[in-house]
FIVEXVEX-577952 format. One line per 2 residues: number of its first residue (from 1); for each residue x, y negated, z of N, C-alpha, C, O. Coordinates in steps of 0.001 Angstrom, whole numbers, plus 500000, padded with zeros to 6 digits. Layout:
<nodes>
NUM = X:Y:Z:X:Y:Z:X:Y:Z:X:Y:Z ~ ...
</nodes>
This chain:
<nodes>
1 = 364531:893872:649257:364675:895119:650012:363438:895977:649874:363609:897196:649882 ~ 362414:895576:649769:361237:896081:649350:361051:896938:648233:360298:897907:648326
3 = 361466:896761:647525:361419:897576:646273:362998:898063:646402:363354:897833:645247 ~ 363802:898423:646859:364878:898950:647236:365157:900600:646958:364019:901065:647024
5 = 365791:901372:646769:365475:902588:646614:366977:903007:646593:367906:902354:646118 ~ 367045:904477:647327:367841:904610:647272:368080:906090:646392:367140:906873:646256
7 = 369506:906387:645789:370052:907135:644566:370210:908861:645373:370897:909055:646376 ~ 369355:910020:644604:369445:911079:644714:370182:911727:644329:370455:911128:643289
9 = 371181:913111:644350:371662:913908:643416:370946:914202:642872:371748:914576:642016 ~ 369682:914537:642292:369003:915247:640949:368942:913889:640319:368928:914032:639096
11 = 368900:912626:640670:368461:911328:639782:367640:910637:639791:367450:909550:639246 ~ 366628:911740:640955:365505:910986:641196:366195:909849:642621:367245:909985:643249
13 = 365073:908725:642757:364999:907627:643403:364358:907665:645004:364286:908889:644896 ~ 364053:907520:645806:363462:907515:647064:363359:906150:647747:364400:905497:647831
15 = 362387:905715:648175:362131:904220:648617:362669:904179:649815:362186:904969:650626 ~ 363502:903515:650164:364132:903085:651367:363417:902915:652495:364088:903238:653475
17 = 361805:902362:652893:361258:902315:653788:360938:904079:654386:361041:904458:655553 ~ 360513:904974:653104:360599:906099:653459:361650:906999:653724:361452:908094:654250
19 = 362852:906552:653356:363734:906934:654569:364102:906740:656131:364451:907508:657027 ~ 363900:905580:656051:363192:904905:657385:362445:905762:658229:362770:906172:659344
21 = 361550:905962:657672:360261:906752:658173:360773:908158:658468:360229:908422:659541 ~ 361471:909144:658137:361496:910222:658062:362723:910143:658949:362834:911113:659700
23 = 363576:909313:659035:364879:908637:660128:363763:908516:661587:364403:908904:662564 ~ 363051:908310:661787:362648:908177:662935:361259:909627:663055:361016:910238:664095
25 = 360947:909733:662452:360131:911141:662835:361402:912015:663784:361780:912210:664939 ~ 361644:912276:662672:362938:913350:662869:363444:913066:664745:363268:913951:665582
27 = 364059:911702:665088:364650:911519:666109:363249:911357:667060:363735:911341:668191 ~ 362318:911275:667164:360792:911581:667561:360993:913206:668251:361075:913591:669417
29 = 361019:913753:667244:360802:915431:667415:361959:915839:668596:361725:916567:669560 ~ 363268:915192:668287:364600:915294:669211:364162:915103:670642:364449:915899:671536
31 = 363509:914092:670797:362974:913450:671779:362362:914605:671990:363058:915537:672393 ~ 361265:914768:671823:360236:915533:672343:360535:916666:673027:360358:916939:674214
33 = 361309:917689:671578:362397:919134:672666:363168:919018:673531:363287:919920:674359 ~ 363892:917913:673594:364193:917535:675104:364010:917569:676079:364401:918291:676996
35 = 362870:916133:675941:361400:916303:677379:360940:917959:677901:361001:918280:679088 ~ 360552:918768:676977:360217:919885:676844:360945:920789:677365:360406:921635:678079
37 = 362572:920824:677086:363473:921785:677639:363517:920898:679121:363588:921558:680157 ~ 363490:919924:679175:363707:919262:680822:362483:920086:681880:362544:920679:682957
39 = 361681:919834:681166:360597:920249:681815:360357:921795:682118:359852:922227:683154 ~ 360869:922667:680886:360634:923934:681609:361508:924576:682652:361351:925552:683386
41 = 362650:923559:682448:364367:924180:683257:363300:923296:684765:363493:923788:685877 ~ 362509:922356:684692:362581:921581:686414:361824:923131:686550:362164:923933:687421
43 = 360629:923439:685435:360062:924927:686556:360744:925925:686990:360707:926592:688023 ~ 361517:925937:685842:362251:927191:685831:362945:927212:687597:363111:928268:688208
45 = 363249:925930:688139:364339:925978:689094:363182:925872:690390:363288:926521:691431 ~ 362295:925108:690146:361238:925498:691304:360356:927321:691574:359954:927922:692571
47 = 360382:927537:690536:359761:929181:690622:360813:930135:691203:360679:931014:692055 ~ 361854:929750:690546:362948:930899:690855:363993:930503:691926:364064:931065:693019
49 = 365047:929179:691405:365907:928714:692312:365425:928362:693544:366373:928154:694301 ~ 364379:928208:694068:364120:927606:695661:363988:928473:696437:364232:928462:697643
51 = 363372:929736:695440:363427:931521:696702:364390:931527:696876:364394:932754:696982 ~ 365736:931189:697090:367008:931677:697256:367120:930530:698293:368087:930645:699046
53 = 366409:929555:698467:367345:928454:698875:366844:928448:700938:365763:927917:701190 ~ 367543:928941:701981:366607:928712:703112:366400:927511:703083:367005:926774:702305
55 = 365552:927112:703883:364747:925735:704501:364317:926432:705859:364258:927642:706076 ~ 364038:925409:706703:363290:924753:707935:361701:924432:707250:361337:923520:706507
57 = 360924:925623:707858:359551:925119:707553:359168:923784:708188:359385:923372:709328 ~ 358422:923104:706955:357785:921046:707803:357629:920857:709181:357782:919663:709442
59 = 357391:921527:710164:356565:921395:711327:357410:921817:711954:357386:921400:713112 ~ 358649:922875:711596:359658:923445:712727:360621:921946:712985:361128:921198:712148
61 = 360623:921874:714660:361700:920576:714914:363273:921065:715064:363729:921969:715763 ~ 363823:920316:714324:365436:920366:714575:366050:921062:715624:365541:920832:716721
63 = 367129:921958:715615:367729:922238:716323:367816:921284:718382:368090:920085:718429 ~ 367652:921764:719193:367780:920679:720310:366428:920358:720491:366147:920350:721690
65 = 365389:920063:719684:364256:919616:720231:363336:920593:720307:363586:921764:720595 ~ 361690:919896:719918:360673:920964:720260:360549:920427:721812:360801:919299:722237
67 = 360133:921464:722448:359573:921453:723502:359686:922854:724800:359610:924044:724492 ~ 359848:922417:726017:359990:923384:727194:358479:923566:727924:357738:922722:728429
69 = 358324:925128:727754:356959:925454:728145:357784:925763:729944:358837:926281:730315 ~ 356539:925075:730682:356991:925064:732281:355379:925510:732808:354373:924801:732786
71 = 355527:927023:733312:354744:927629:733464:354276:928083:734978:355143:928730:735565 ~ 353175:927879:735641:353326:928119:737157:352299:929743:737379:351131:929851:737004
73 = 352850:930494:737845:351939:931655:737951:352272:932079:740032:352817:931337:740850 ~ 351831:933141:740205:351654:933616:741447:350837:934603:741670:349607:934629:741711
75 = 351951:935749:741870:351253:936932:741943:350205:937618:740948:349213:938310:741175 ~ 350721:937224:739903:350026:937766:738648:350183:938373:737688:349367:938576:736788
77 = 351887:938936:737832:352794:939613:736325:352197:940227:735756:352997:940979:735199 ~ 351097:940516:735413:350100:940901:734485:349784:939561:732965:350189:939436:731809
79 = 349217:939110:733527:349255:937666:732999:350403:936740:732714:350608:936290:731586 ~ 350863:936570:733359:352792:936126:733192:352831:936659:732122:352618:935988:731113
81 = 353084:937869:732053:353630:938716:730522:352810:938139:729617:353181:937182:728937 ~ 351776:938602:729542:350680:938046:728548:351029:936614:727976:351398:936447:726813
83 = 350916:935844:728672:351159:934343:728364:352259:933893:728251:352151:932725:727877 ~ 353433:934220:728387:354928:934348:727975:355159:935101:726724:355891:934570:725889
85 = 354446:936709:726370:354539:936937:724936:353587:936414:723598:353633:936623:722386 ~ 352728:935641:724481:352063:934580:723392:352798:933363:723154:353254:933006:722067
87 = 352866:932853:724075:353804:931463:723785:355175:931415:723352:355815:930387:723131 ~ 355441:932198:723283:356713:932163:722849:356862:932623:721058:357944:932664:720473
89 = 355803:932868:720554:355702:933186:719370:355240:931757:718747:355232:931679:717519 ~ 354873:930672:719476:354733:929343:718852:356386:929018:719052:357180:929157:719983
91 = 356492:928327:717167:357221:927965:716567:358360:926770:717262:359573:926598:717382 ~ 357197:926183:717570:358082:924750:718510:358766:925135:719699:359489:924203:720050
93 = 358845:926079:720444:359465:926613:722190:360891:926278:721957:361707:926799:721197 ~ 360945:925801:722357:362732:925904:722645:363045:926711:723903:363704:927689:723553
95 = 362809:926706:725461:362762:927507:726656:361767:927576:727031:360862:926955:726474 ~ 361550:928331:728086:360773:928587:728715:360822:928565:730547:361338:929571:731034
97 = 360465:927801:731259:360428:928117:732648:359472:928239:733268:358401:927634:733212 ~ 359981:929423:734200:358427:929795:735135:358412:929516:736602:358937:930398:737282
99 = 357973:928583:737180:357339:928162:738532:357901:929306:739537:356737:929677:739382 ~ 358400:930058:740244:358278:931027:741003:358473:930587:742815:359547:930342:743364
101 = 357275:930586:743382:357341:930494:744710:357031:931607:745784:356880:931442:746994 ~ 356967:932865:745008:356449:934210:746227:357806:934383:746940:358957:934305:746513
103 = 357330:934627:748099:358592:935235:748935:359597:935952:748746:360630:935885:749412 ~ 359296:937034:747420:360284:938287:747044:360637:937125:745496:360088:936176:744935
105 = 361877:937953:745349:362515:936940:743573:361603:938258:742684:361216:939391:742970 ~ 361541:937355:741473:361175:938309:740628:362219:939586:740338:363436:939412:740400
107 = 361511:941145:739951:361885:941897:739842:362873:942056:738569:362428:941714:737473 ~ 364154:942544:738658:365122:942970:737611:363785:943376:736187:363793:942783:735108
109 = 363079:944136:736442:362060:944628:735464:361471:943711:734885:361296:943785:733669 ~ 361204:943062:735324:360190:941886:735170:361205:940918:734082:360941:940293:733056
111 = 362333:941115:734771:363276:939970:734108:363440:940684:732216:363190:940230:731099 ~ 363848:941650:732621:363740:942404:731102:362562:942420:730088:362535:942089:728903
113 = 361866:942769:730682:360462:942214:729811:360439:941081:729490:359601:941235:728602 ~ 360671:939956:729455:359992:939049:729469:361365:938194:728332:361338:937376:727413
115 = 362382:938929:729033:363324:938754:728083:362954:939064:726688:362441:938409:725781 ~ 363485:940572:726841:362672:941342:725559:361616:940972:724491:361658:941132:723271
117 = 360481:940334:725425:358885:940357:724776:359404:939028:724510:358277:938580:724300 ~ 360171:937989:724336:360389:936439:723924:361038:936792:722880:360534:936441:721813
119 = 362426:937635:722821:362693:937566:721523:362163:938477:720644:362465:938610:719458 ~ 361269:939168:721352:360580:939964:719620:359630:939486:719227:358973:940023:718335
121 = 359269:938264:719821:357831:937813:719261:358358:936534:718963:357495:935998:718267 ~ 359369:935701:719121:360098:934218:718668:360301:934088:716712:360987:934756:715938
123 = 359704:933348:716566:359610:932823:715291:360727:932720:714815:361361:931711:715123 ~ 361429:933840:713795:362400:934129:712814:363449:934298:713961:364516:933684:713994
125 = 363057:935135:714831:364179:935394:715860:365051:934628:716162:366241:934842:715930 ~ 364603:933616:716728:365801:932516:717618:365523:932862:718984:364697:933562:719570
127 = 366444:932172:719271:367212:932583:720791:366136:931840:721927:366470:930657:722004 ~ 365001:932117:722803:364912:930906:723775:365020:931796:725275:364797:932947:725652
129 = 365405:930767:725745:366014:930910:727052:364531:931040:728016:363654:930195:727833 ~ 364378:931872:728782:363282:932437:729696:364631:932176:730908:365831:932445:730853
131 = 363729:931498:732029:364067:931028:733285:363513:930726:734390:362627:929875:734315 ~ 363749:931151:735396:363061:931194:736402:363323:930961:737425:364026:931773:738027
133 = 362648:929113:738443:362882:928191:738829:362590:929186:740005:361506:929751:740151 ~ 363660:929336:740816:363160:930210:742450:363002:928663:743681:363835:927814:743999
135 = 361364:928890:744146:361444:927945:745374:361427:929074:746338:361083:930238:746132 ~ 361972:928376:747708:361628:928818:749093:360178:928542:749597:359308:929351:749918
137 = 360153:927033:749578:358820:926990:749793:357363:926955:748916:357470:926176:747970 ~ 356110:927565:748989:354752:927674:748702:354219:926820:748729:353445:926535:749643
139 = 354553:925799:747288:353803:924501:747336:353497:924097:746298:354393:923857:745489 ~ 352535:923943:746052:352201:923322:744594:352893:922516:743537:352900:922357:742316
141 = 353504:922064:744690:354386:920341:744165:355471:921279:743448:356112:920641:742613 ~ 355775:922373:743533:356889:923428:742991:356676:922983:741483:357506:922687:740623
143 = 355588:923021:741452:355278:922819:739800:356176:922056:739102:356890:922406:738162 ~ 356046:920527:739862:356408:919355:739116:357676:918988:739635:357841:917768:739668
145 = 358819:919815:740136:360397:919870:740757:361189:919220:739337:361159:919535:738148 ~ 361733:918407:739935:363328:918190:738499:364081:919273:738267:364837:919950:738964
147 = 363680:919307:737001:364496:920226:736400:366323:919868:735708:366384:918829:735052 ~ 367566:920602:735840:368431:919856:735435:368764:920920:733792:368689:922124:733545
149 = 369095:919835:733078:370013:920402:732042:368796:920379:731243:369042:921212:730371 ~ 367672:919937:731028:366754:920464:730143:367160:919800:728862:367677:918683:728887
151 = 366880:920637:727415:367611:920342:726173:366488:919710:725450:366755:919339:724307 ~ 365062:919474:725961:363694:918626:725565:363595:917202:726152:364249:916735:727085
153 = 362669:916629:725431:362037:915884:725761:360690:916133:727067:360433:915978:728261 ~ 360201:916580:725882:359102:917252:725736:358419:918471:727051:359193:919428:727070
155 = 357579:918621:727799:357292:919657:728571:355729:919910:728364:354846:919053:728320 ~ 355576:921584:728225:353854:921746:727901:353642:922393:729866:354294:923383:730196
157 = 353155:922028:730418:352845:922614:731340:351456:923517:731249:350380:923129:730794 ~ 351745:924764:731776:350525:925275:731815:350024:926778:732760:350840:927654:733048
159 = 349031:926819:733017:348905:927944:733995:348957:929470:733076:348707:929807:731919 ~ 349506:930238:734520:349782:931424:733343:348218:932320:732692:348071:933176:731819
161 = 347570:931843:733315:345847:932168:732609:345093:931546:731835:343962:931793:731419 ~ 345839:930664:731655:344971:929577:730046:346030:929768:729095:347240:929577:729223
163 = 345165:930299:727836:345567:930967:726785:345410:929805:725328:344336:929823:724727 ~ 346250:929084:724966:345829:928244:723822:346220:928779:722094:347191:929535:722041
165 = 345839:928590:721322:346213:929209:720377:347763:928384:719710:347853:927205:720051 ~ 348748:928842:718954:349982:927880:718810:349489:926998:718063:349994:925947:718455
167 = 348540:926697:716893:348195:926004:716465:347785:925076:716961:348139:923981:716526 ~ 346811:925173:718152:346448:923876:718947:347391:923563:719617:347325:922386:719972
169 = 348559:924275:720078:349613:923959:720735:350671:922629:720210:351079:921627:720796 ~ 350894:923217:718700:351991:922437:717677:350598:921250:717824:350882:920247:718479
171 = 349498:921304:717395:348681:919701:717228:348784:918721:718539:348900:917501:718417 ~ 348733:919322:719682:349109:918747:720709:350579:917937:721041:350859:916804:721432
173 = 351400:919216:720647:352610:918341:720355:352886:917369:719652:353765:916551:719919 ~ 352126:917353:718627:352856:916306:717555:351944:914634:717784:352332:913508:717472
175 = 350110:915251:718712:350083:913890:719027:351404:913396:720363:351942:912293:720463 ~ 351564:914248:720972:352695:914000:722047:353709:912909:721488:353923:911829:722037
177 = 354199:913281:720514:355304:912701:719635:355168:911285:719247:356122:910506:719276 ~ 353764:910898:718817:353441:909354:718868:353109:908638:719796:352758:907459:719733
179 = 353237:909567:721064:353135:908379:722523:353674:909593:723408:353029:910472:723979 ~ 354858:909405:723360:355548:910175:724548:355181:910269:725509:354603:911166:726123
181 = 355811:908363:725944:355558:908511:727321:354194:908711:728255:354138:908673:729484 ~ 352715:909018:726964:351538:909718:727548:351498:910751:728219:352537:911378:728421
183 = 350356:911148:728695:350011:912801:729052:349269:913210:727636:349131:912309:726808 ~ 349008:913923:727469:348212:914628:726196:347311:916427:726722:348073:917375:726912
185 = 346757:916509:726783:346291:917816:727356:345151:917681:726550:344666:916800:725841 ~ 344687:919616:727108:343433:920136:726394:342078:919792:728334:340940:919395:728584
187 = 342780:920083:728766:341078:919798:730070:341332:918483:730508:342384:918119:731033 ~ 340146:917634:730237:339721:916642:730556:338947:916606:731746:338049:917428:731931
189 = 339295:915486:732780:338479:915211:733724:338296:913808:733891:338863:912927:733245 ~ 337402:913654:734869:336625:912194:734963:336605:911368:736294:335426:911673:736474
191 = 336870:910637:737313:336776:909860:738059:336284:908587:737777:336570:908048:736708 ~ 335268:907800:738975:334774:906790:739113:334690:906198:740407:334940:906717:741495
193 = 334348:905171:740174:334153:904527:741843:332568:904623:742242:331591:904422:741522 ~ 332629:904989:743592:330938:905024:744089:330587:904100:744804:331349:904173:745768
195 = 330079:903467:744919:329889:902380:746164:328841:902551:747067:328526:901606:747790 ~ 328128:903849:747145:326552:904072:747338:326423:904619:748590:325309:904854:749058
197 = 327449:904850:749190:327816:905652:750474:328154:904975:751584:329351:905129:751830 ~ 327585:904278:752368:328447:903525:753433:328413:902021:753097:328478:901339:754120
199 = 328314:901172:751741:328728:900497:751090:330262:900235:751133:330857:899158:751130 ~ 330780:901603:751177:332483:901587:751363:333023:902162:749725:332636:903290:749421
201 = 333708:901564:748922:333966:902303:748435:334638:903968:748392:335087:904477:749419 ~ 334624:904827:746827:334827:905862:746938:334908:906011:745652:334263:905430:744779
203 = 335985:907070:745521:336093:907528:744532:335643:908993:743782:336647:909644:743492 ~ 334734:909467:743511:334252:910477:742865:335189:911008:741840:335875:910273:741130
205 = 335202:912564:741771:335854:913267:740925:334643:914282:740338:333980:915060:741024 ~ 334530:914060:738844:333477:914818:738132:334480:916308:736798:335227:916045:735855
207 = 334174:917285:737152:334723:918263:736293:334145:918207:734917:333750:917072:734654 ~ 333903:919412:733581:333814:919258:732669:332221:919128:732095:331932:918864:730928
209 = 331313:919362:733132:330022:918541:732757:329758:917516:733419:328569:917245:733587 ~ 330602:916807:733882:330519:915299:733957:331163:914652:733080:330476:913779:732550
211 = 332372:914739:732652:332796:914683:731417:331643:914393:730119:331320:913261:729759 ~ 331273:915285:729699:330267:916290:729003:328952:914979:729012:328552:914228:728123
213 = 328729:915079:729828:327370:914006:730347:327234:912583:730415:326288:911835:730163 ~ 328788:912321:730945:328900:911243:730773:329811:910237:729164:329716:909069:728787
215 = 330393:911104:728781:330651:911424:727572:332006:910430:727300:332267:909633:726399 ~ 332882:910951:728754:333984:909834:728756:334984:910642:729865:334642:911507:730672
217 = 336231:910115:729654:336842:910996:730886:338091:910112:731182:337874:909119:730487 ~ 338820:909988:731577:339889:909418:732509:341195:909865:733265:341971:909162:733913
219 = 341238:911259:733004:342525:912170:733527:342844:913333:732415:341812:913712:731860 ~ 343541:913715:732151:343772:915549:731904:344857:915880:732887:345713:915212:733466
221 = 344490:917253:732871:344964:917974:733803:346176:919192:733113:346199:919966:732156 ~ 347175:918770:734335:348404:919927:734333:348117:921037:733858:349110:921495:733293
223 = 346950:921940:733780:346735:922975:733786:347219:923505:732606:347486:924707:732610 ~ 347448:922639:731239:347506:922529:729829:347792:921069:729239:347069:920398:728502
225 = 348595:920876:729578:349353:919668:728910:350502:918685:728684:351218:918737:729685 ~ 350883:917992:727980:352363:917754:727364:352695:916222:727559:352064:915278:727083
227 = 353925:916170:728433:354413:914988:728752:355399:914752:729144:355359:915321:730235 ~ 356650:914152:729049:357765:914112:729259:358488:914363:730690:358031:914153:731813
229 = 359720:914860:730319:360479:915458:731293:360825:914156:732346:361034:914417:733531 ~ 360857:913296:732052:361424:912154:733527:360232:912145:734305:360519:911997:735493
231 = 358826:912260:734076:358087:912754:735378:358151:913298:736401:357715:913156:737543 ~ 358969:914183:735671:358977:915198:736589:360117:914812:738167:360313:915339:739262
233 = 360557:913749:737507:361665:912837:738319:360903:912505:739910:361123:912825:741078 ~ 359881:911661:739153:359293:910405:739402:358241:911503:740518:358179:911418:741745
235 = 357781:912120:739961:356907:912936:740923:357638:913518:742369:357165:913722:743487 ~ 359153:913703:741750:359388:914464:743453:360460:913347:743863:361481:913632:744488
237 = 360222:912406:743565:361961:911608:743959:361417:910330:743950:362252:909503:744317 ~ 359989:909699:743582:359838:908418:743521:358210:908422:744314:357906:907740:745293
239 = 357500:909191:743726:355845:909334:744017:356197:908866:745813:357264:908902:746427 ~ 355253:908578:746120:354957:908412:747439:354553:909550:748756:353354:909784:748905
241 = 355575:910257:749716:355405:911361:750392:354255:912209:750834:354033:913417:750928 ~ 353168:910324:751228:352294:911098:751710:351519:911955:750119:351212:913089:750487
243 = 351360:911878:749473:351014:912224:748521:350942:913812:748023:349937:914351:747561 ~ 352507:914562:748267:352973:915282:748081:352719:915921:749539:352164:917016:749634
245 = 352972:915494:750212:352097:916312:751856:350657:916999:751982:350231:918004:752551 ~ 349898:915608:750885:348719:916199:751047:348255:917384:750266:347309:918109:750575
247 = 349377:917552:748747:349303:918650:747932:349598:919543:748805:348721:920388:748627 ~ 350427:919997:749841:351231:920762:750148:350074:921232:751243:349780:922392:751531
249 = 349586:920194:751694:348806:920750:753172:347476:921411:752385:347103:922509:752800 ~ 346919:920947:751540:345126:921243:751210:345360:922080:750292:344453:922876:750049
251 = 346947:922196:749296:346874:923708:748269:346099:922971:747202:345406:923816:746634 ~ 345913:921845:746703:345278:921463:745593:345496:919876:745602:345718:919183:746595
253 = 345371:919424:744160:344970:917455:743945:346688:917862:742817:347044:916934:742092 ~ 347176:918600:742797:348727:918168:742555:348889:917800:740636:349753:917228:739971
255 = 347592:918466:740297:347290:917559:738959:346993:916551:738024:347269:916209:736874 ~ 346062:916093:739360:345285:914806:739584:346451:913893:740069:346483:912673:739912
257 = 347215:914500:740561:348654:913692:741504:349449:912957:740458:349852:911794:740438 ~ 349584:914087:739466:350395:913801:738138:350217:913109:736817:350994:912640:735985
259 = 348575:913241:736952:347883:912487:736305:347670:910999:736092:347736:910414:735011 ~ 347365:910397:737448:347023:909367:738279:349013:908508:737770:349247:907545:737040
261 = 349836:909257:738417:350989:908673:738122:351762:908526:736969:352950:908204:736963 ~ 350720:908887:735498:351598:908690:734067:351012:907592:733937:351392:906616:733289
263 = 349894:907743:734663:348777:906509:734114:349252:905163:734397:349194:904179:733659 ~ 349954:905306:736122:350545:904243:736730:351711:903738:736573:352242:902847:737236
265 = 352240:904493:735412:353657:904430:734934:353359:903404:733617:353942:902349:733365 ~ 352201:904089:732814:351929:903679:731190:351096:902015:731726:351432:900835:731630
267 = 350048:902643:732223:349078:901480:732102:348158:902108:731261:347152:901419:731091 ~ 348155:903423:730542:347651:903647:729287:346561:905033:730138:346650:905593:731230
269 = 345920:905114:729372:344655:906321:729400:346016:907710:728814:347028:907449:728164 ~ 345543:909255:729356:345931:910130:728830:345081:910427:727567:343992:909877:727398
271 = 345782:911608:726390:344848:911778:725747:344407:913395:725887:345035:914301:726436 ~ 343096:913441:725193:342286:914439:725338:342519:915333:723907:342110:914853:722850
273 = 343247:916755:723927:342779:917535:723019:341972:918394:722190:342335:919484:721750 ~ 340619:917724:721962:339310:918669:722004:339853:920098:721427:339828:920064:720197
275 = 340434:921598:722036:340668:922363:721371:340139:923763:722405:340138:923881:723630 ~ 339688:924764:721243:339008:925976:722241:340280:926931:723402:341277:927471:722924
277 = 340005:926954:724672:340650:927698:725265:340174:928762:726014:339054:928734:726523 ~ 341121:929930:726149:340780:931422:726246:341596:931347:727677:342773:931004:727778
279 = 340814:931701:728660:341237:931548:730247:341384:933020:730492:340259:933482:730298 ~ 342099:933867:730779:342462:935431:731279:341576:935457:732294:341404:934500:733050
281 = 341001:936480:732366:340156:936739:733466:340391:936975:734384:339507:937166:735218
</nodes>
């Protein structure tokens, strides 16, 4: 076979291994324009075919989820507005509810705005529902009332004068998402036991330069932060009365109230969002 050759029309001879050879170049090259046309058609369909195609940006959650911003204000529709047409331009909102305990209901006007200013500022114009929880009574604990029908998990509570950016908002959420049943917030606070007084114990409450100083903290606070809707159960239907009396009588603790009881629920520490916040003046 070696010396083998095979017969031309002109007469000349050709060695069989070099047909061989030129048998597989050839199907080489086939190969290659192939690969080549595969490859420019995958760009071709990523450059051009995917502008056509909608998608759900990565970070937007499914239809039904996301999260319910539950907002407590008083006597401030200045701010209300403000912080209702900011938040509602973060991506994740699904509704919105606002705390309302003044004596008069909010104004027809008020209701329109706020309407209005949600869907012109809602991310690719979806629909969220602005609502507004009417109490009789002036109590803090209003805050943390069961809510029915809610379509979240998820709740960001926050005052209508702390201003977060959506970005720190969505990062907050999504640690939310790997420990639900946590608290997660941006203000951190600190409690300890004192024993130095009486030799009775006591419990000390240190704000954000004790925190700061001591370089450790132990609560976040309602004021700005994300934790599931069955709390909100547990706070007015399970928590312990006197508890909720004492929010009601002194006008303050009702964070610390809420705090104290995820903790006593988890067993677990809340977490802390180190992120910059813009407080309305």
């Amino acid at each position: 076979m070696r010396g083998a050759a095979l017969p031309l029309s002109s007469g000349r001879r050709i060695p069989l291994r070099f047909r061989h050879l030129s048998i597989s170049a050839f199907g080489s090259v086939k190969i290659r324009l192939l690969l080549c046309c595969c490859v420019a058609l995958a760009f071709l369909l990523l450059a051009f075919g995917c502008r056509h195609c909608p998608s759900l940006p990565p970070s937007l959650p499914p239809p039904g989820k996301g999260y319910t911003i539950l907002i407590n204000t008083w006597k401030r529709n200045d701010l209300l507005k403000q912080s209702i047409v900011h938040y509602a331009s973060c991506r994740g909102v699904n509704s919105i509810h606002i705390v309302w305990s003044e004596p008069d209901p909010p104004s027809d006007s008020l209701h329109d705005f706020l309407r209005q200013a949600t869907q012109m500022n809602s991310k690719g114009g979806k629909y969220i529902e602005v609502r507004f929880d009417l109490n009789q009574e002036d109590s803090l604990n209003n805050r943390f009332k069961e809510i029915k029908g809610l379509r979240t998990d998820a709740i960001f509570s926050i005052d209508d004068d702390v201003i977060f950016s959506c970005s720190s908002v969505e990062l907050a959420f999504s640690v939310w998402q790997s420990a639900p049943m946590s608290m997660v917030g941006f203000v951190p606070r600190v409690h300890w036991l004192d024993k130095s007084r009486d030799s009775v114990e006591h419990y000390r409450y240190g704000g954000w330069w004790s925190v700061w100083w001591m370089g450790t903290y132990s609560m976040v606070l309602s004021k700005a932060a994300f934790f599931h809707h069955k709390y909100l159960d547990l706070y007015t239907n399970h928590m312990p009365a006197a508890i909720r009396d004492y929010v009601t009588k002194n006008r303050n603790c009702e964070d610390i109230a809420m705090s104290l009881l995820v903790a006593n629920v988890t067993g677990a520490p809340p977490m802390w969002v180190k992120e910059r916040t813009e407080t309305c003046p």
